[in-house]
C-alpha positions in Angstrom: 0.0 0.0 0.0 1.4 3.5 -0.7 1.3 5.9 1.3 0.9 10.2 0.0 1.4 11.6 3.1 3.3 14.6 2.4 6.6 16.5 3.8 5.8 19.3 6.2 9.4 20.9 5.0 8.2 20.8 1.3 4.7 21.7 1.9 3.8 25.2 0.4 3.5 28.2 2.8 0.1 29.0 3.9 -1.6 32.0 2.3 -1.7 34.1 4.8 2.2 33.7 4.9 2.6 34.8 1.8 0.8 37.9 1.3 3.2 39.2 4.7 6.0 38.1 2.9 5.0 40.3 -0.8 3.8 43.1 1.6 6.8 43.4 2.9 8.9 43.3 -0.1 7.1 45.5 -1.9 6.8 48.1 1.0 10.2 49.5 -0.1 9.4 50.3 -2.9 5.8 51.3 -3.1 7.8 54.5 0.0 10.2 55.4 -2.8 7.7 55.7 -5.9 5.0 58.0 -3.3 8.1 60.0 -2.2 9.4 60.4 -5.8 5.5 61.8 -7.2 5.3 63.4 -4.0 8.4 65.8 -4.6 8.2 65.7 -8.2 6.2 68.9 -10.0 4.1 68.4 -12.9 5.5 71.2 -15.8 3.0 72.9 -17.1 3.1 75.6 -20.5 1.7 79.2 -19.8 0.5 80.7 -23.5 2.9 82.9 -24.6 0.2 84.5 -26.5 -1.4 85.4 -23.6 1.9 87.0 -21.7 2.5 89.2 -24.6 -1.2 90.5 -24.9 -0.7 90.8 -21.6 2.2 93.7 -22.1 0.7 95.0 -25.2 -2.8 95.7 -22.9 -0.8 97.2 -19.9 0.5 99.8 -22.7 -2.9 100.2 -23.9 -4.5 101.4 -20.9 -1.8 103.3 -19.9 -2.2 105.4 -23.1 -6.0 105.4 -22.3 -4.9 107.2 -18.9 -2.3 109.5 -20.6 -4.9 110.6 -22.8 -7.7 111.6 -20.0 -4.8 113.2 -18.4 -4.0 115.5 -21.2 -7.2 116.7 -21.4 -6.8 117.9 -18.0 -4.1 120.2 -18.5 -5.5 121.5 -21.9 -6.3 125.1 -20.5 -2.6 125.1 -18.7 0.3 127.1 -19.9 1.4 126.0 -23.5 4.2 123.5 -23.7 4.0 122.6 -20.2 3.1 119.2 -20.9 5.2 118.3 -23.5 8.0 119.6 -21.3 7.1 117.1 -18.4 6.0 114.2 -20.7 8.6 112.2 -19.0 7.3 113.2 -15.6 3.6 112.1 -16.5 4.6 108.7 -18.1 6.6 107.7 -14.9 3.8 108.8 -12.9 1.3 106.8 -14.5 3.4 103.9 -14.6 4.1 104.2 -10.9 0.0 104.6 -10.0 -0.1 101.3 -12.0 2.6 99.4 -9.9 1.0 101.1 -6.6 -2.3 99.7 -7.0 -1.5 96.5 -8.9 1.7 94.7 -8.1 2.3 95.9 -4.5 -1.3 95.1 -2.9 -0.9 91.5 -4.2 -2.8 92.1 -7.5 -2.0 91.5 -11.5 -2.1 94.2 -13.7 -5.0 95.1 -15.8 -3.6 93.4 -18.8 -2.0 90.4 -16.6 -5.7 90.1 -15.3 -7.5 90.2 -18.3 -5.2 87.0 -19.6 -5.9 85.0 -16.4 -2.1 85.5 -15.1 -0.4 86.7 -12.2 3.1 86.9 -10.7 5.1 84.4 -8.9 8.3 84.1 -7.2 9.8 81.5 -9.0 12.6 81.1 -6.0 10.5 80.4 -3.7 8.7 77.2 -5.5 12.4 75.4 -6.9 12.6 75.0 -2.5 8.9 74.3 -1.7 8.1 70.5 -1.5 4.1 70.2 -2.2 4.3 72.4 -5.3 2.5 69.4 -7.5 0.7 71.4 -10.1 3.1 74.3 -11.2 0.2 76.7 -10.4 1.0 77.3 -6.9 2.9 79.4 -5.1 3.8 82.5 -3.4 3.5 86.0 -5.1 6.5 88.3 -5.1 8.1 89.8 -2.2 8.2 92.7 -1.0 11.8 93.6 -2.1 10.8 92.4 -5.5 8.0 94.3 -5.7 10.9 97.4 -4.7 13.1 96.4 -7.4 10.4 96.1 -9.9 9.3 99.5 -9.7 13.0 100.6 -9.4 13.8 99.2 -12.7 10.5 99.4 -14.7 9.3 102.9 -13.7 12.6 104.8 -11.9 15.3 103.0 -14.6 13.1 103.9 -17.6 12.2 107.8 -16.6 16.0 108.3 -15.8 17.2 106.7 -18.9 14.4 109.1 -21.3 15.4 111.9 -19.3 19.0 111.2 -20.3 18.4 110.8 -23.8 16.4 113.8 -24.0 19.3 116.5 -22.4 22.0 114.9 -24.4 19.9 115.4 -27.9 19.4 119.0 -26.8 22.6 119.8 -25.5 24.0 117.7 -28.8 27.1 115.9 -27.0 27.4 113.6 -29.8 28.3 116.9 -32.2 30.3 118.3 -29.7 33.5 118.8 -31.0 34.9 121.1 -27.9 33.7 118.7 -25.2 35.3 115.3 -25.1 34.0 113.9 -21.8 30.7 114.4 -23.6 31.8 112.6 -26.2 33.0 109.8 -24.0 29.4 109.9 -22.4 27.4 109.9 -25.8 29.4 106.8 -26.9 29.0 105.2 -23.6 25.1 105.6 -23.3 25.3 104.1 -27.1 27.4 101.0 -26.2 24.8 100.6 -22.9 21.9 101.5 -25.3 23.2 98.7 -28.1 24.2 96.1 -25.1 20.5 96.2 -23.9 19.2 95.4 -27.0 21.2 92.8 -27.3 20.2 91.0 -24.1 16.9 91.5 -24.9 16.9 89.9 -28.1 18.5 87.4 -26.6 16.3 87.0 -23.8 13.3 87.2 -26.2 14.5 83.9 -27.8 14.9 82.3 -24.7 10.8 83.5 -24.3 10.0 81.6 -27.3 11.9 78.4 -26.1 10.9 78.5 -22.7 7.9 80.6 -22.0 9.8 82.0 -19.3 10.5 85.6 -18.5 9.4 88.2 -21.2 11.5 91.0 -20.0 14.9 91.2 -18.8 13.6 92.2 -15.5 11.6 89.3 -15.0 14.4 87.0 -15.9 16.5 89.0 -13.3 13.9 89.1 -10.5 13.2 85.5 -10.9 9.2 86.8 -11.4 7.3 84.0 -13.3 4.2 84.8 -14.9 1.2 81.5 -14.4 -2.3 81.2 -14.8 -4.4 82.4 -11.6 -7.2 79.9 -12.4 -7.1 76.5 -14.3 -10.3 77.2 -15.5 -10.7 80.4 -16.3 -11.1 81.4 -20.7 -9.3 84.3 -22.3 -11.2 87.8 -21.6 -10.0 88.7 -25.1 -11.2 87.6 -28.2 -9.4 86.1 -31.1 -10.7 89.1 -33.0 -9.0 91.9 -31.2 -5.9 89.7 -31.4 -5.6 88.9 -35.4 -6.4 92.7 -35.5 -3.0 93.8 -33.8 -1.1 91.0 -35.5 -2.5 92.8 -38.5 -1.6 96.1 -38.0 1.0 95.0 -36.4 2.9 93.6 -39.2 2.0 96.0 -41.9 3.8 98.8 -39.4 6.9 97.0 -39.2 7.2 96.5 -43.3 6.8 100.2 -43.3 9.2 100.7 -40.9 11.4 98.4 -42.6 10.6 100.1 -46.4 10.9 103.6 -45.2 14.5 104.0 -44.6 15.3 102.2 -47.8 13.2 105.0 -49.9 15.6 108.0 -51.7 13.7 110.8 -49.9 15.1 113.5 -53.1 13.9 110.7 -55.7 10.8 110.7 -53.9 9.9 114.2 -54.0 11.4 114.7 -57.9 8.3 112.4 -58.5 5.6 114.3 -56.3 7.0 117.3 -57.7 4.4 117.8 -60.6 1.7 116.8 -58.7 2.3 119.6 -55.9 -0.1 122.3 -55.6 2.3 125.1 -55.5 4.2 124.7 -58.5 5.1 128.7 -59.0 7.5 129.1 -55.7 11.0 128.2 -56.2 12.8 125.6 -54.9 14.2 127.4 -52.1 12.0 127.3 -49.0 11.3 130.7 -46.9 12.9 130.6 -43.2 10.3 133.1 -42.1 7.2 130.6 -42.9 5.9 128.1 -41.6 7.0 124.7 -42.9 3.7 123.1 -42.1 1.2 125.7 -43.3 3.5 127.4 -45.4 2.2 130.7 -43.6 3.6 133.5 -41.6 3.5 132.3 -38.0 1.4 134.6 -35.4 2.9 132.8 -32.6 6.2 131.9 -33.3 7.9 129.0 -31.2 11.6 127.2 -32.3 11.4 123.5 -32.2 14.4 122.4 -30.1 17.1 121.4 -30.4 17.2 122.8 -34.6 15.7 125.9 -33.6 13.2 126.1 -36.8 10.1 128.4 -36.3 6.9 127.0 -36.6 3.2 127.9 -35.6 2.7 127.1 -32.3 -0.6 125.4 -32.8 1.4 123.6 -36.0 4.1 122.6 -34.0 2.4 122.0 -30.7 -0.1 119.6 -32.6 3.0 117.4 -34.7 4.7 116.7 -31.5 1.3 115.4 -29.2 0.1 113.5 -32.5 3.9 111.3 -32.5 6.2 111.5 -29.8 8.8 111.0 -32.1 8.0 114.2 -34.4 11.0 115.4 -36.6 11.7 119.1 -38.1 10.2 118.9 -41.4 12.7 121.4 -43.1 16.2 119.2 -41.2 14.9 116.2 -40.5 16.1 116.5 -36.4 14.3 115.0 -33.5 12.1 117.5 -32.0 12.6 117.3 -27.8 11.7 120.8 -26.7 9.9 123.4 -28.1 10.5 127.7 -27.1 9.0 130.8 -27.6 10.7 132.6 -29.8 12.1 135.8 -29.0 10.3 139.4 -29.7 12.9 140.3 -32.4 12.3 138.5 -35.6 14.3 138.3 -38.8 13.8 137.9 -42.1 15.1 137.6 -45.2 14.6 139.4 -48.0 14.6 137.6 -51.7 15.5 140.0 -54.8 13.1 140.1 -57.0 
């Protein structure tokens, strides 16, 4: 008779047995894989669309609030304005900063794109960052430094520009520290250009950082809701790409145009085809009248009609002398004795 009794050292573990013994094999592991996704941050893309609508609308309503300023001082003193233009731009840009970034709050345009500001330092330490939406806003010496650099760096730098075009220290042939200082504000002028092209291609690789002072303050623009749609159509934006573009090819056609070849064309079609080629001083180049009021646009020193002049320069900021050509930074009253010349007749 055989027996099938069976060897307790070769008999199989009992269930129970072996469910302690996976647990506990796989308990290892299972702590490293939770620890890994716990520390871990899931990357996420912010629209760089939306970032740069986001500028181009923060210029927008600042010009909205330049204009209803203007109006303001319409019944001041002639000129006054334009004088201080510098003054008002850094003002406005400051009562943007003041009730925007430092209470804790996007700008209008960062708001309208569903973005905000975050300190980008402060998330690379944090450990339950999971989504790449949260974190902290910006500090308060941020905040400082950002208003140091986008209002205080950019008012001291077109207040610069603007004295050294009138006081002409690039032509100045009996002043060689101003020399030295023209060149210099050119090499500083062409350096931060330069960054900033570069730092524009590290945008458009990254999405990180549209400005140089973003990259520099480590401030990160993300999305303040998941869930929130763009406040801007699609309409308003193929518009500006639009216009956009058709500005920059004339901008880029302009300066390739003979401006004598030019007017030798539109020369039979002019109106006034009996005065000679050589223009009065005494007129106005604009109206091609006497002026009532005369002013000298600065720093060429052309008269003009005040209301001629005065009009040119609000209309584009960057108004030149339509008999030289010059920048126009200043304009002046001109002085009660007034010459002319005579022409032989």
């Amino acid at each position: 008779m055989i027996s099938f009794r069976s060897n307790p050292s070769t008999a199989p573990p009992p269930r129970e047995d072996a469910w302690i013994t996976s647990y506990q094999k796989l308990l290892p592991h299972w702590h490293s894989v939770s620890l890994s996704h716990q520390h871990s941050t899931l990357p996420i893309s912010i629209s760089r669309v939306n970032q740069f609508d986001a500028a181009r609308l923060d210029i927008e309503m600042s010009a909205m609030l330049k204009e209803q300023l203007v109006k303001v001082f319409s019944l001041m003193k002639p000129g006054m304005l334009f004088q201080y233009e510098p003054e008002l731009d850094a003002f406005l840009e400051f009562l943007i900063w003041r009730f925007s970034i430092w209470v804790d709050k996007p700008t209008p345009g960062i708001a309208l794109m569903n973005l905000r500001y975050r300190d980008e330092r402060a998330v690379e330490i944090r450990e339950n960052v999971r989504t790449g939406l949260e974190g902290p806003g910006l500090t308060v010496a941020q905040k400082m430094w950002y208003c140091i650099a986008a209002v205080g760096g950019q008012y001291i730098w077109a207040r610069l520009q603007s004295f050294s075009a009138f006081r002409r220290w690039g032509d100045s042939e009996q002043r060689p520290l101003a020399r030295r200082v023209w060149g210099l504000m050119q090499r500083i002028e062409g350096l931060y250009k330069a960054a900033s092209f570069g730092n524009l291609l590290l945008f458009l690789y990254t999405g990180r950082y549209r400005n140089l002072i973003e990259r520099a303050l480590r401030a990160r623009l993300v999305y303040e809701s998941p869930n929130m749609n763009r406040a801007v159509s699609f309409e308003y934006m193929n518009r500006q790409l639009v216009w956009n573009e058709f500005s920059e090819m004339l901008l880029l056609l302009l300066p390739l145009l003979n401006s004598s070849t030019v007017k030798s064309v539109l020369h039979p079609f002019s109106k006034n085809k009996s005065s000679s080629s050589t223009e009065d001083d005494s007129t106005c180049p604009i109206c091609r009248a006497s002026p009532t009021t005369p002013y000298l646009a600065l720093p060429c020193q052309h008269r003009y009609c005040y209301y001629c002049l005065r009009t040119r320069c609000a209309a584009a900021p960057s108004f030149r002398c339509s008999r030289c050509s010059e920048p126009v930074v200043a304009m002046q009253r001109h002085g009660s004795i007034v010459e002319h010349k005579t022409h032989n007749q």
